[in-house]
Structure formats: C-alpha cells, structure tokens
VEXFIGU-190950 format. One record per atom (N, C-alpha, C): x, y, z; residue in three letters; residue number from 1. Coordinates in Angstrom, 2 decimals. Each point is the difference from the previous one (the first is absolute). Example, Ala and Ser with C-alpha at 12.3 -4.5 7.8 and 13.67 -1.06 7.14 Angstrom:
BEGIN
+---------+---------+---------+------+------+
!       x !       y !       z ! fifi ! titi !
+---------+---------+---------+------+------+
!   13.19 !   -5.69 !    7.80 !  ALA !    1 !
!   -0.89 !    1.19 !    0.00 !  ALA !    1 !
!    0.90 !    1.20 !    0.00 !  ALA !    1 !
!   -0.35 !    1.05 !   -0.72 !  SER !    2 !
!    0.82 !    1.19 !    0.06 !  SER !    2 !
!   -0.77 !    1.09 !    0.73 !  SER !    2 !
+---------+---------+---------+------+------+
This chain:
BEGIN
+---------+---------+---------+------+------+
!       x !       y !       z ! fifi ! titi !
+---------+---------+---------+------+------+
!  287.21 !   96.71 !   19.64 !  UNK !    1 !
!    0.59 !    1.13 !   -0.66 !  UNK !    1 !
!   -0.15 !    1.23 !    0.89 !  UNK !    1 !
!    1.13 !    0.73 !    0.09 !  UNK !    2 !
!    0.21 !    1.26 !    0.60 !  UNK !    2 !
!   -0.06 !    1.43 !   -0.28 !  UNK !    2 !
!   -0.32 !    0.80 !   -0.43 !  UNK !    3 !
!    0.36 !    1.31 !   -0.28 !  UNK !    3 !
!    0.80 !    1.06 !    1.33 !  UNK !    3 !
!    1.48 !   -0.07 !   -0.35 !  UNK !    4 !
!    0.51 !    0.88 !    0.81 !  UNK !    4 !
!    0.66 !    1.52 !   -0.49 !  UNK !    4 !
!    0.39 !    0.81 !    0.54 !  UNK !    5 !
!    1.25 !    1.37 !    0.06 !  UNK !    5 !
!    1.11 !   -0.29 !    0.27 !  UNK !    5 !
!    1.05 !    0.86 !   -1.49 !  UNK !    6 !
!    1.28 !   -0.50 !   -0.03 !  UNK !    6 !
!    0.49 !    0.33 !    2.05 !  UNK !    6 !
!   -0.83 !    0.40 !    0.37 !  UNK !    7 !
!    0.34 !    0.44 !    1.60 !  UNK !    7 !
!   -0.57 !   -0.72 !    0.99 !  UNK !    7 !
!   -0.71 !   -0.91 !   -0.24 !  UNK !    8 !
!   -0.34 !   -1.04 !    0.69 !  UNK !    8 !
!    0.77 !   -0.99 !   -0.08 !  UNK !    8 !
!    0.71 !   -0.46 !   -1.16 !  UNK !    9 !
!    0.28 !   -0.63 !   -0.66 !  UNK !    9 !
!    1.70 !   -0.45 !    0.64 !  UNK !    9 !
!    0.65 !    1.67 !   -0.06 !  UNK !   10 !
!    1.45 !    0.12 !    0.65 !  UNK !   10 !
!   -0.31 !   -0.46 !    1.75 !  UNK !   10 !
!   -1.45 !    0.32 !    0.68 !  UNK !   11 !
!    0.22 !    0.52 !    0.82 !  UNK !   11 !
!    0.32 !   -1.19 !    0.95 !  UNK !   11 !
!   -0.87 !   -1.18 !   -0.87 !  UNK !   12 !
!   -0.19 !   -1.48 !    1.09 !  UNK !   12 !
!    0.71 !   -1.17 !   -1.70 !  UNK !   12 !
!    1.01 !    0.11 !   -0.55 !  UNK !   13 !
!    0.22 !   -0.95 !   -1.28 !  UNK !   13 !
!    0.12 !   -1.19 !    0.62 !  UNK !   13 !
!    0.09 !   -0.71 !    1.00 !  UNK !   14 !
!    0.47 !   -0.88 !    0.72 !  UNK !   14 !
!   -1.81 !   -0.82 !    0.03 !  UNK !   14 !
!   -0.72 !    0.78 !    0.60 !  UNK !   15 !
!   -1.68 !   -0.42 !    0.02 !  UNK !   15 !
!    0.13 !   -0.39 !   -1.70 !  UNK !   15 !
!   -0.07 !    0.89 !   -0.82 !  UNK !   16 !
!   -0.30 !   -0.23 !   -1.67 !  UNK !   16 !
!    0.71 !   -0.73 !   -0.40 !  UNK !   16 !
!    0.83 !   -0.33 !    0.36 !  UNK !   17 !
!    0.91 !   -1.16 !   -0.53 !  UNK !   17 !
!   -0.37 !   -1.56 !    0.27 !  UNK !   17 !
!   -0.37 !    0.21 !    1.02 !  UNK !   18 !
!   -0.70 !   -1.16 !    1.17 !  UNK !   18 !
!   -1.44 !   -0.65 !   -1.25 !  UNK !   18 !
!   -0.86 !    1.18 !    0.02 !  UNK !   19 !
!   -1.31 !    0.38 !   -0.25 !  UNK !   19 !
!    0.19 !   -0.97 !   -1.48 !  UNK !   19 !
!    0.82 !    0.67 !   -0.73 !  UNK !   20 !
!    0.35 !   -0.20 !   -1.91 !  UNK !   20 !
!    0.05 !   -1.91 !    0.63 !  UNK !   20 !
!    0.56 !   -0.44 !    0.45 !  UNK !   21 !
!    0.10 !   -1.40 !   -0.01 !  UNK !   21 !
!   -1.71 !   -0.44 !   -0.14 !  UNK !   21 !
!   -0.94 !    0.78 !    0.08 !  UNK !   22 !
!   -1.00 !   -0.72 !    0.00 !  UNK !   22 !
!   -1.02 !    0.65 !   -0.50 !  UNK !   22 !
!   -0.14 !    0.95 !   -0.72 !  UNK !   23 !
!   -0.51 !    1.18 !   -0.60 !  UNK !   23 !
!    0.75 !    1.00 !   -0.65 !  UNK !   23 !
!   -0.54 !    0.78 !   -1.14 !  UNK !   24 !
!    0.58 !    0.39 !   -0.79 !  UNK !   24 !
!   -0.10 !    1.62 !    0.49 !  UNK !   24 !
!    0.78 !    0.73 !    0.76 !  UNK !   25 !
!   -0.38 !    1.07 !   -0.41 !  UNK !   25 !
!    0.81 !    1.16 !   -1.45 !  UNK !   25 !
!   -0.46 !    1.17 !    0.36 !  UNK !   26 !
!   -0.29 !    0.94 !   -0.55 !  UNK !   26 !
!    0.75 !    2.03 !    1.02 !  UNK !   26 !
!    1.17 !    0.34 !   -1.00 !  UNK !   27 !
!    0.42 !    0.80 !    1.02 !  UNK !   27 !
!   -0.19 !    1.29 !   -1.05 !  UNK !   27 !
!   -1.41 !    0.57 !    0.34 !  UNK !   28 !
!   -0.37 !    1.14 !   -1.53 !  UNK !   28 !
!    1.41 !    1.20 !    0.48 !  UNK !   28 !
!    0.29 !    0.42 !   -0.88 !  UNK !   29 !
!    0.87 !    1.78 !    0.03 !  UNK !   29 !
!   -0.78 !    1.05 !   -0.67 !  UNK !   29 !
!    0.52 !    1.05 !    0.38 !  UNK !   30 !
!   -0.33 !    1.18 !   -0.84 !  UNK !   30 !
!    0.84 !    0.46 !   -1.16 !  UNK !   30 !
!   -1.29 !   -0.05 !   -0.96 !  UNK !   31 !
!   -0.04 !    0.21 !   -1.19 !  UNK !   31 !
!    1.29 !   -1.36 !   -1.34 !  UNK !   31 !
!   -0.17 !   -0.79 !    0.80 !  UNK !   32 !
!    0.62 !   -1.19 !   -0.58 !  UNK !   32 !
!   -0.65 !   -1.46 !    0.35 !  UNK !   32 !
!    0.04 !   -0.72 !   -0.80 !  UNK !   33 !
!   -0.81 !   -1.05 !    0.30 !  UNK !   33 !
!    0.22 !   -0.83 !    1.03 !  UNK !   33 !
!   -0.97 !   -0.63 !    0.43 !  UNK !   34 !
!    0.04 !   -0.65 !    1.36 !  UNK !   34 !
!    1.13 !   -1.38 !    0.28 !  UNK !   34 !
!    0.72 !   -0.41 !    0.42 !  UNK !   35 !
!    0.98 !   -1.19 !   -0.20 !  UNK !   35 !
!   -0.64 !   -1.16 !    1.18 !  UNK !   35 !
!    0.18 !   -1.31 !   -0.59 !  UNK !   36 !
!   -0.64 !   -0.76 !    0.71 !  UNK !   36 !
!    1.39 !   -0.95 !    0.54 !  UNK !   36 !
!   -0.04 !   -0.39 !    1.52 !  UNK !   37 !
!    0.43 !   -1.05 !    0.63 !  UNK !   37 !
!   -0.88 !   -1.50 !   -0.04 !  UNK !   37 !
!    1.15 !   -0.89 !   -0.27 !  UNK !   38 !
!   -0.67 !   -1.44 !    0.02 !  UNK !   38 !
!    0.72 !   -0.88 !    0.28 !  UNK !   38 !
!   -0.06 !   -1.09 !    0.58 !  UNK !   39 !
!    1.37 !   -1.06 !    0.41 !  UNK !   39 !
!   -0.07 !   -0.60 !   -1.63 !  UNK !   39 !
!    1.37 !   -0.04 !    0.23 !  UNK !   40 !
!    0.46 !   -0.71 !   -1.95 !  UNK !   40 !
!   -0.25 !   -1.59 !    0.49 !  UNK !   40 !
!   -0.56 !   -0.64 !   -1.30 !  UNK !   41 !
!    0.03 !   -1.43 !   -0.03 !  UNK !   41 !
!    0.94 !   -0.32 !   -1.33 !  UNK !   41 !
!   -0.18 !   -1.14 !   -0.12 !  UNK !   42 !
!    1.13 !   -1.11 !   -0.95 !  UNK !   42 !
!   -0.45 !    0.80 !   -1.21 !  UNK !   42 !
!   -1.19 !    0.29 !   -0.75 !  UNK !   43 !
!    0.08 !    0.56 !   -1.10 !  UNK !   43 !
!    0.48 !    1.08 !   -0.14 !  UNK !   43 !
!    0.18 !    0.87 !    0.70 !  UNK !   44 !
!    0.55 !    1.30 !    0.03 !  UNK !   44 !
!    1.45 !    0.13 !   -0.45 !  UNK !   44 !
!    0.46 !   -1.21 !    0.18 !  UNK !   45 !
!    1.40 !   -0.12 !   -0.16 !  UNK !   45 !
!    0.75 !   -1.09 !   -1.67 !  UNK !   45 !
!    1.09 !    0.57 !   -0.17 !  UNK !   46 !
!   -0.14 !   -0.66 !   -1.48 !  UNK !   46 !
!    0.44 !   -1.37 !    0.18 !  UNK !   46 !
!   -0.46 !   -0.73 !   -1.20 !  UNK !   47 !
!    0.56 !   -1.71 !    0.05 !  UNK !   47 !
!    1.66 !   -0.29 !    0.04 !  UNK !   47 !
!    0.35 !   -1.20 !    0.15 !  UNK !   48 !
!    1.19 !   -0.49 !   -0.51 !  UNK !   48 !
!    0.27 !    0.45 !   -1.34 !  UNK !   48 !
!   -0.88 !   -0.60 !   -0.80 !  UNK !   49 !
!   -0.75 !    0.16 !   -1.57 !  UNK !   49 !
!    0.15 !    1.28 !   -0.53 !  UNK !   49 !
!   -0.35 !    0.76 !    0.92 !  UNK !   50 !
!   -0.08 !    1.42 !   -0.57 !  UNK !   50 !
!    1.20 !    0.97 !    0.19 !  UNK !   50 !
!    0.62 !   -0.34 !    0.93 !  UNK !   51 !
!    0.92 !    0.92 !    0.44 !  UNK !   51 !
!    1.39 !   -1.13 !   -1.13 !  UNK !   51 !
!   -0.08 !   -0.97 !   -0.44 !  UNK !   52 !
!    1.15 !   -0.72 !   -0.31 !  UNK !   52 !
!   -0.87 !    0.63 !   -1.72 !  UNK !   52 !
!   -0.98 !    0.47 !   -0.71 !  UNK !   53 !
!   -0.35 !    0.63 !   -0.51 !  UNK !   53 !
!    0.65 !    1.47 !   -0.42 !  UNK !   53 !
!   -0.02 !    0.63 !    0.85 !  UNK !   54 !
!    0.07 !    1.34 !   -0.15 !  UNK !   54 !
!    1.93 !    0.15 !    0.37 !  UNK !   54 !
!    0.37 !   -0.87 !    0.49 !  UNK !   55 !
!    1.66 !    0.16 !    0.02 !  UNK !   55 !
!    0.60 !   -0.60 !   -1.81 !  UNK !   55 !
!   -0.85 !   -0.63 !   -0.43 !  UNK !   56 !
!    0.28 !   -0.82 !   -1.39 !  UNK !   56 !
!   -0.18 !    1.47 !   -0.63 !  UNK !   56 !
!   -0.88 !    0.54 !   -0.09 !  UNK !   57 !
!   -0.41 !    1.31 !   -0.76 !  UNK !   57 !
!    1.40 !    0.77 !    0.10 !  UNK !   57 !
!    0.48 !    0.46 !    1.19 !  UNK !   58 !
!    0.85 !    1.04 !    0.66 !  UNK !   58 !
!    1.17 !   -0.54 !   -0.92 !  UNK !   58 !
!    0.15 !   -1.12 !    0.11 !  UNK !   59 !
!    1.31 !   -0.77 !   -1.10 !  UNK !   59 !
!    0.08 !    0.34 !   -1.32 !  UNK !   59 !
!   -1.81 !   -0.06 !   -0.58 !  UNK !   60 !
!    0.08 !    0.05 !   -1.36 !  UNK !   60 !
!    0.60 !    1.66 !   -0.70 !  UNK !   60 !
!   -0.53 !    1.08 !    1.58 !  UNK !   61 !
!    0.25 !    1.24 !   -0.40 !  UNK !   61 !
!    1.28 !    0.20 !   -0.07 !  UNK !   61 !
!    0.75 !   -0.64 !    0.85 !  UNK !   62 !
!    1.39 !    0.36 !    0.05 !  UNK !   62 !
!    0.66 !   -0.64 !   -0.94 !  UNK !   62 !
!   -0.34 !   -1.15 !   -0.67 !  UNK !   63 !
!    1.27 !   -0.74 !   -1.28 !  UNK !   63 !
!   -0.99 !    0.78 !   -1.32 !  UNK !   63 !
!   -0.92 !    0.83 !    0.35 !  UNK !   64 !
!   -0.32 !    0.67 !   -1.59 !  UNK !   64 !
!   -1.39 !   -1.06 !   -0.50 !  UNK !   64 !
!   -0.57 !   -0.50 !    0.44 !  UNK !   65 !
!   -0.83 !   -0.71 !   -0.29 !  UNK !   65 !
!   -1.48 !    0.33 !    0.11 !  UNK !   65 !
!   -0.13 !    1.09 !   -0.73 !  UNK !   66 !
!   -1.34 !    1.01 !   -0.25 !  UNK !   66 !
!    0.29 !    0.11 !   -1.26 !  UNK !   66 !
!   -1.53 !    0.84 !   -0.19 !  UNK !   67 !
!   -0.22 !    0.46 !   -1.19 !  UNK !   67 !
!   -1.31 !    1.33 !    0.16 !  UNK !   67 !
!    0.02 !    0.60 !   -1.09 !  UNK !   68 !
!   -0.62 !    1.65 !    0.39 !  UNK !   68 !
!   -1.18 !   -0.40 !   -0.69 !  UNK !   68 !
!   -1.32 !   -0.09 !    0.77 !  UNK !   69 !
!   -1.41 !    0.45 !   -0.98 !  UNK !   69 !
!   -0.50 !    1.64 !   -0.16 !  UNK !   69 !
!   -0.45 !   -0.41 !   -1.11 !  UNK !   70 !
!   -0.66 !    0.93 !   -0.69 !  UNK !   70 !
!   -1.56 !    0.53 !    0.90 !  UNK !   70 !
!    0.14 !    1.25 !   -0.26 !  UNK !   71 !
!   -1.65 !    0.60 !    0.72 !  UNK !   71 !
!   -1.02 !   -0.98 !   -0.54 !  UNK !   71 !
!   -0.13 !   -0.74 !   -1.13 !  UNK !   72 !
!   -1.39 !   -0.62 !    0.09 !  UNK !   72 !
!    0.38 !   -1.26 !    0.07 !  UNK !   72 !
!    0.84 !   -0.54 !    0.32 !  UNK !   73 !
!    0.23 !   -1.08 !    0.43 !  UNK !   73 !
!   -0.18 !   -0.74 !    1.35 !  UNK !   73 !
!   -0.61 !   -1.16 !    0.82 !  UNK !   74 !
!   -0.22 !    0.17 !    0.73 !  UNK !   74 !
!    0.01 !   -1.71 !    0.41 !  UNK !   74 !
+---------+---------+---------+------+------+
C-alpha cells in the first residue's frame, strides 16, 4: 500500500498504474477524500446472472410493472 499526491500521482500515472497491478494504492486530495487505485479482478465486475438481472428489471419499468411502497414499508 501507497500513500501518494494528487501531484505525484499526475506526475508519473504510468509508474501507479504499473504499481496498482500489485498493490493497492492511495491518491489523498485536499480537503476531499482520498481515492484509491487497484487492478479490477472478476468480482469487481457483474455476472451473466446479474446483468441478465438488472436488464429484466429495466423491462419491468418500462411495460409498467412496478408498484409504489409506502414509507413504512420495506
């Protein structure tokens, strides 16, 4: 793990990019929270399952196939 400056960060991205394949860093800013680089693996990314999921949903919104809950409903 790394702690760098959004100016270190611009200055060599090519090194940190390199680096993230094998360690996680860390690029703090001012006065906003710090954002982290990491090489993405297989979970990071959605399933067959899930994405054939969430297009079924997109269908149900569009032919009207919702319904409205109530605040204490849950």
């Amino acid at each position: 793990m790394q702690i760098i400056t959004t100016r270190e960060f611009r200055a060599n991205q090519k090194k940190y990019f390199e680096l993230a394949e094998k360690e996680t860093i860390f690029v703090s800013r001012r006065n906003a929270a710090p954002l982290v680089v990491y090489a993405a693996t297989e979970e990071d990314f959605p399933s067959r399952e899930e994405l054939e999921a969430i297009q079924r949903g997109i269908e149900d919104i569009k032919q009207g196939r919702t319904f409205k809950m109530r605040k204490d409903e849950s």
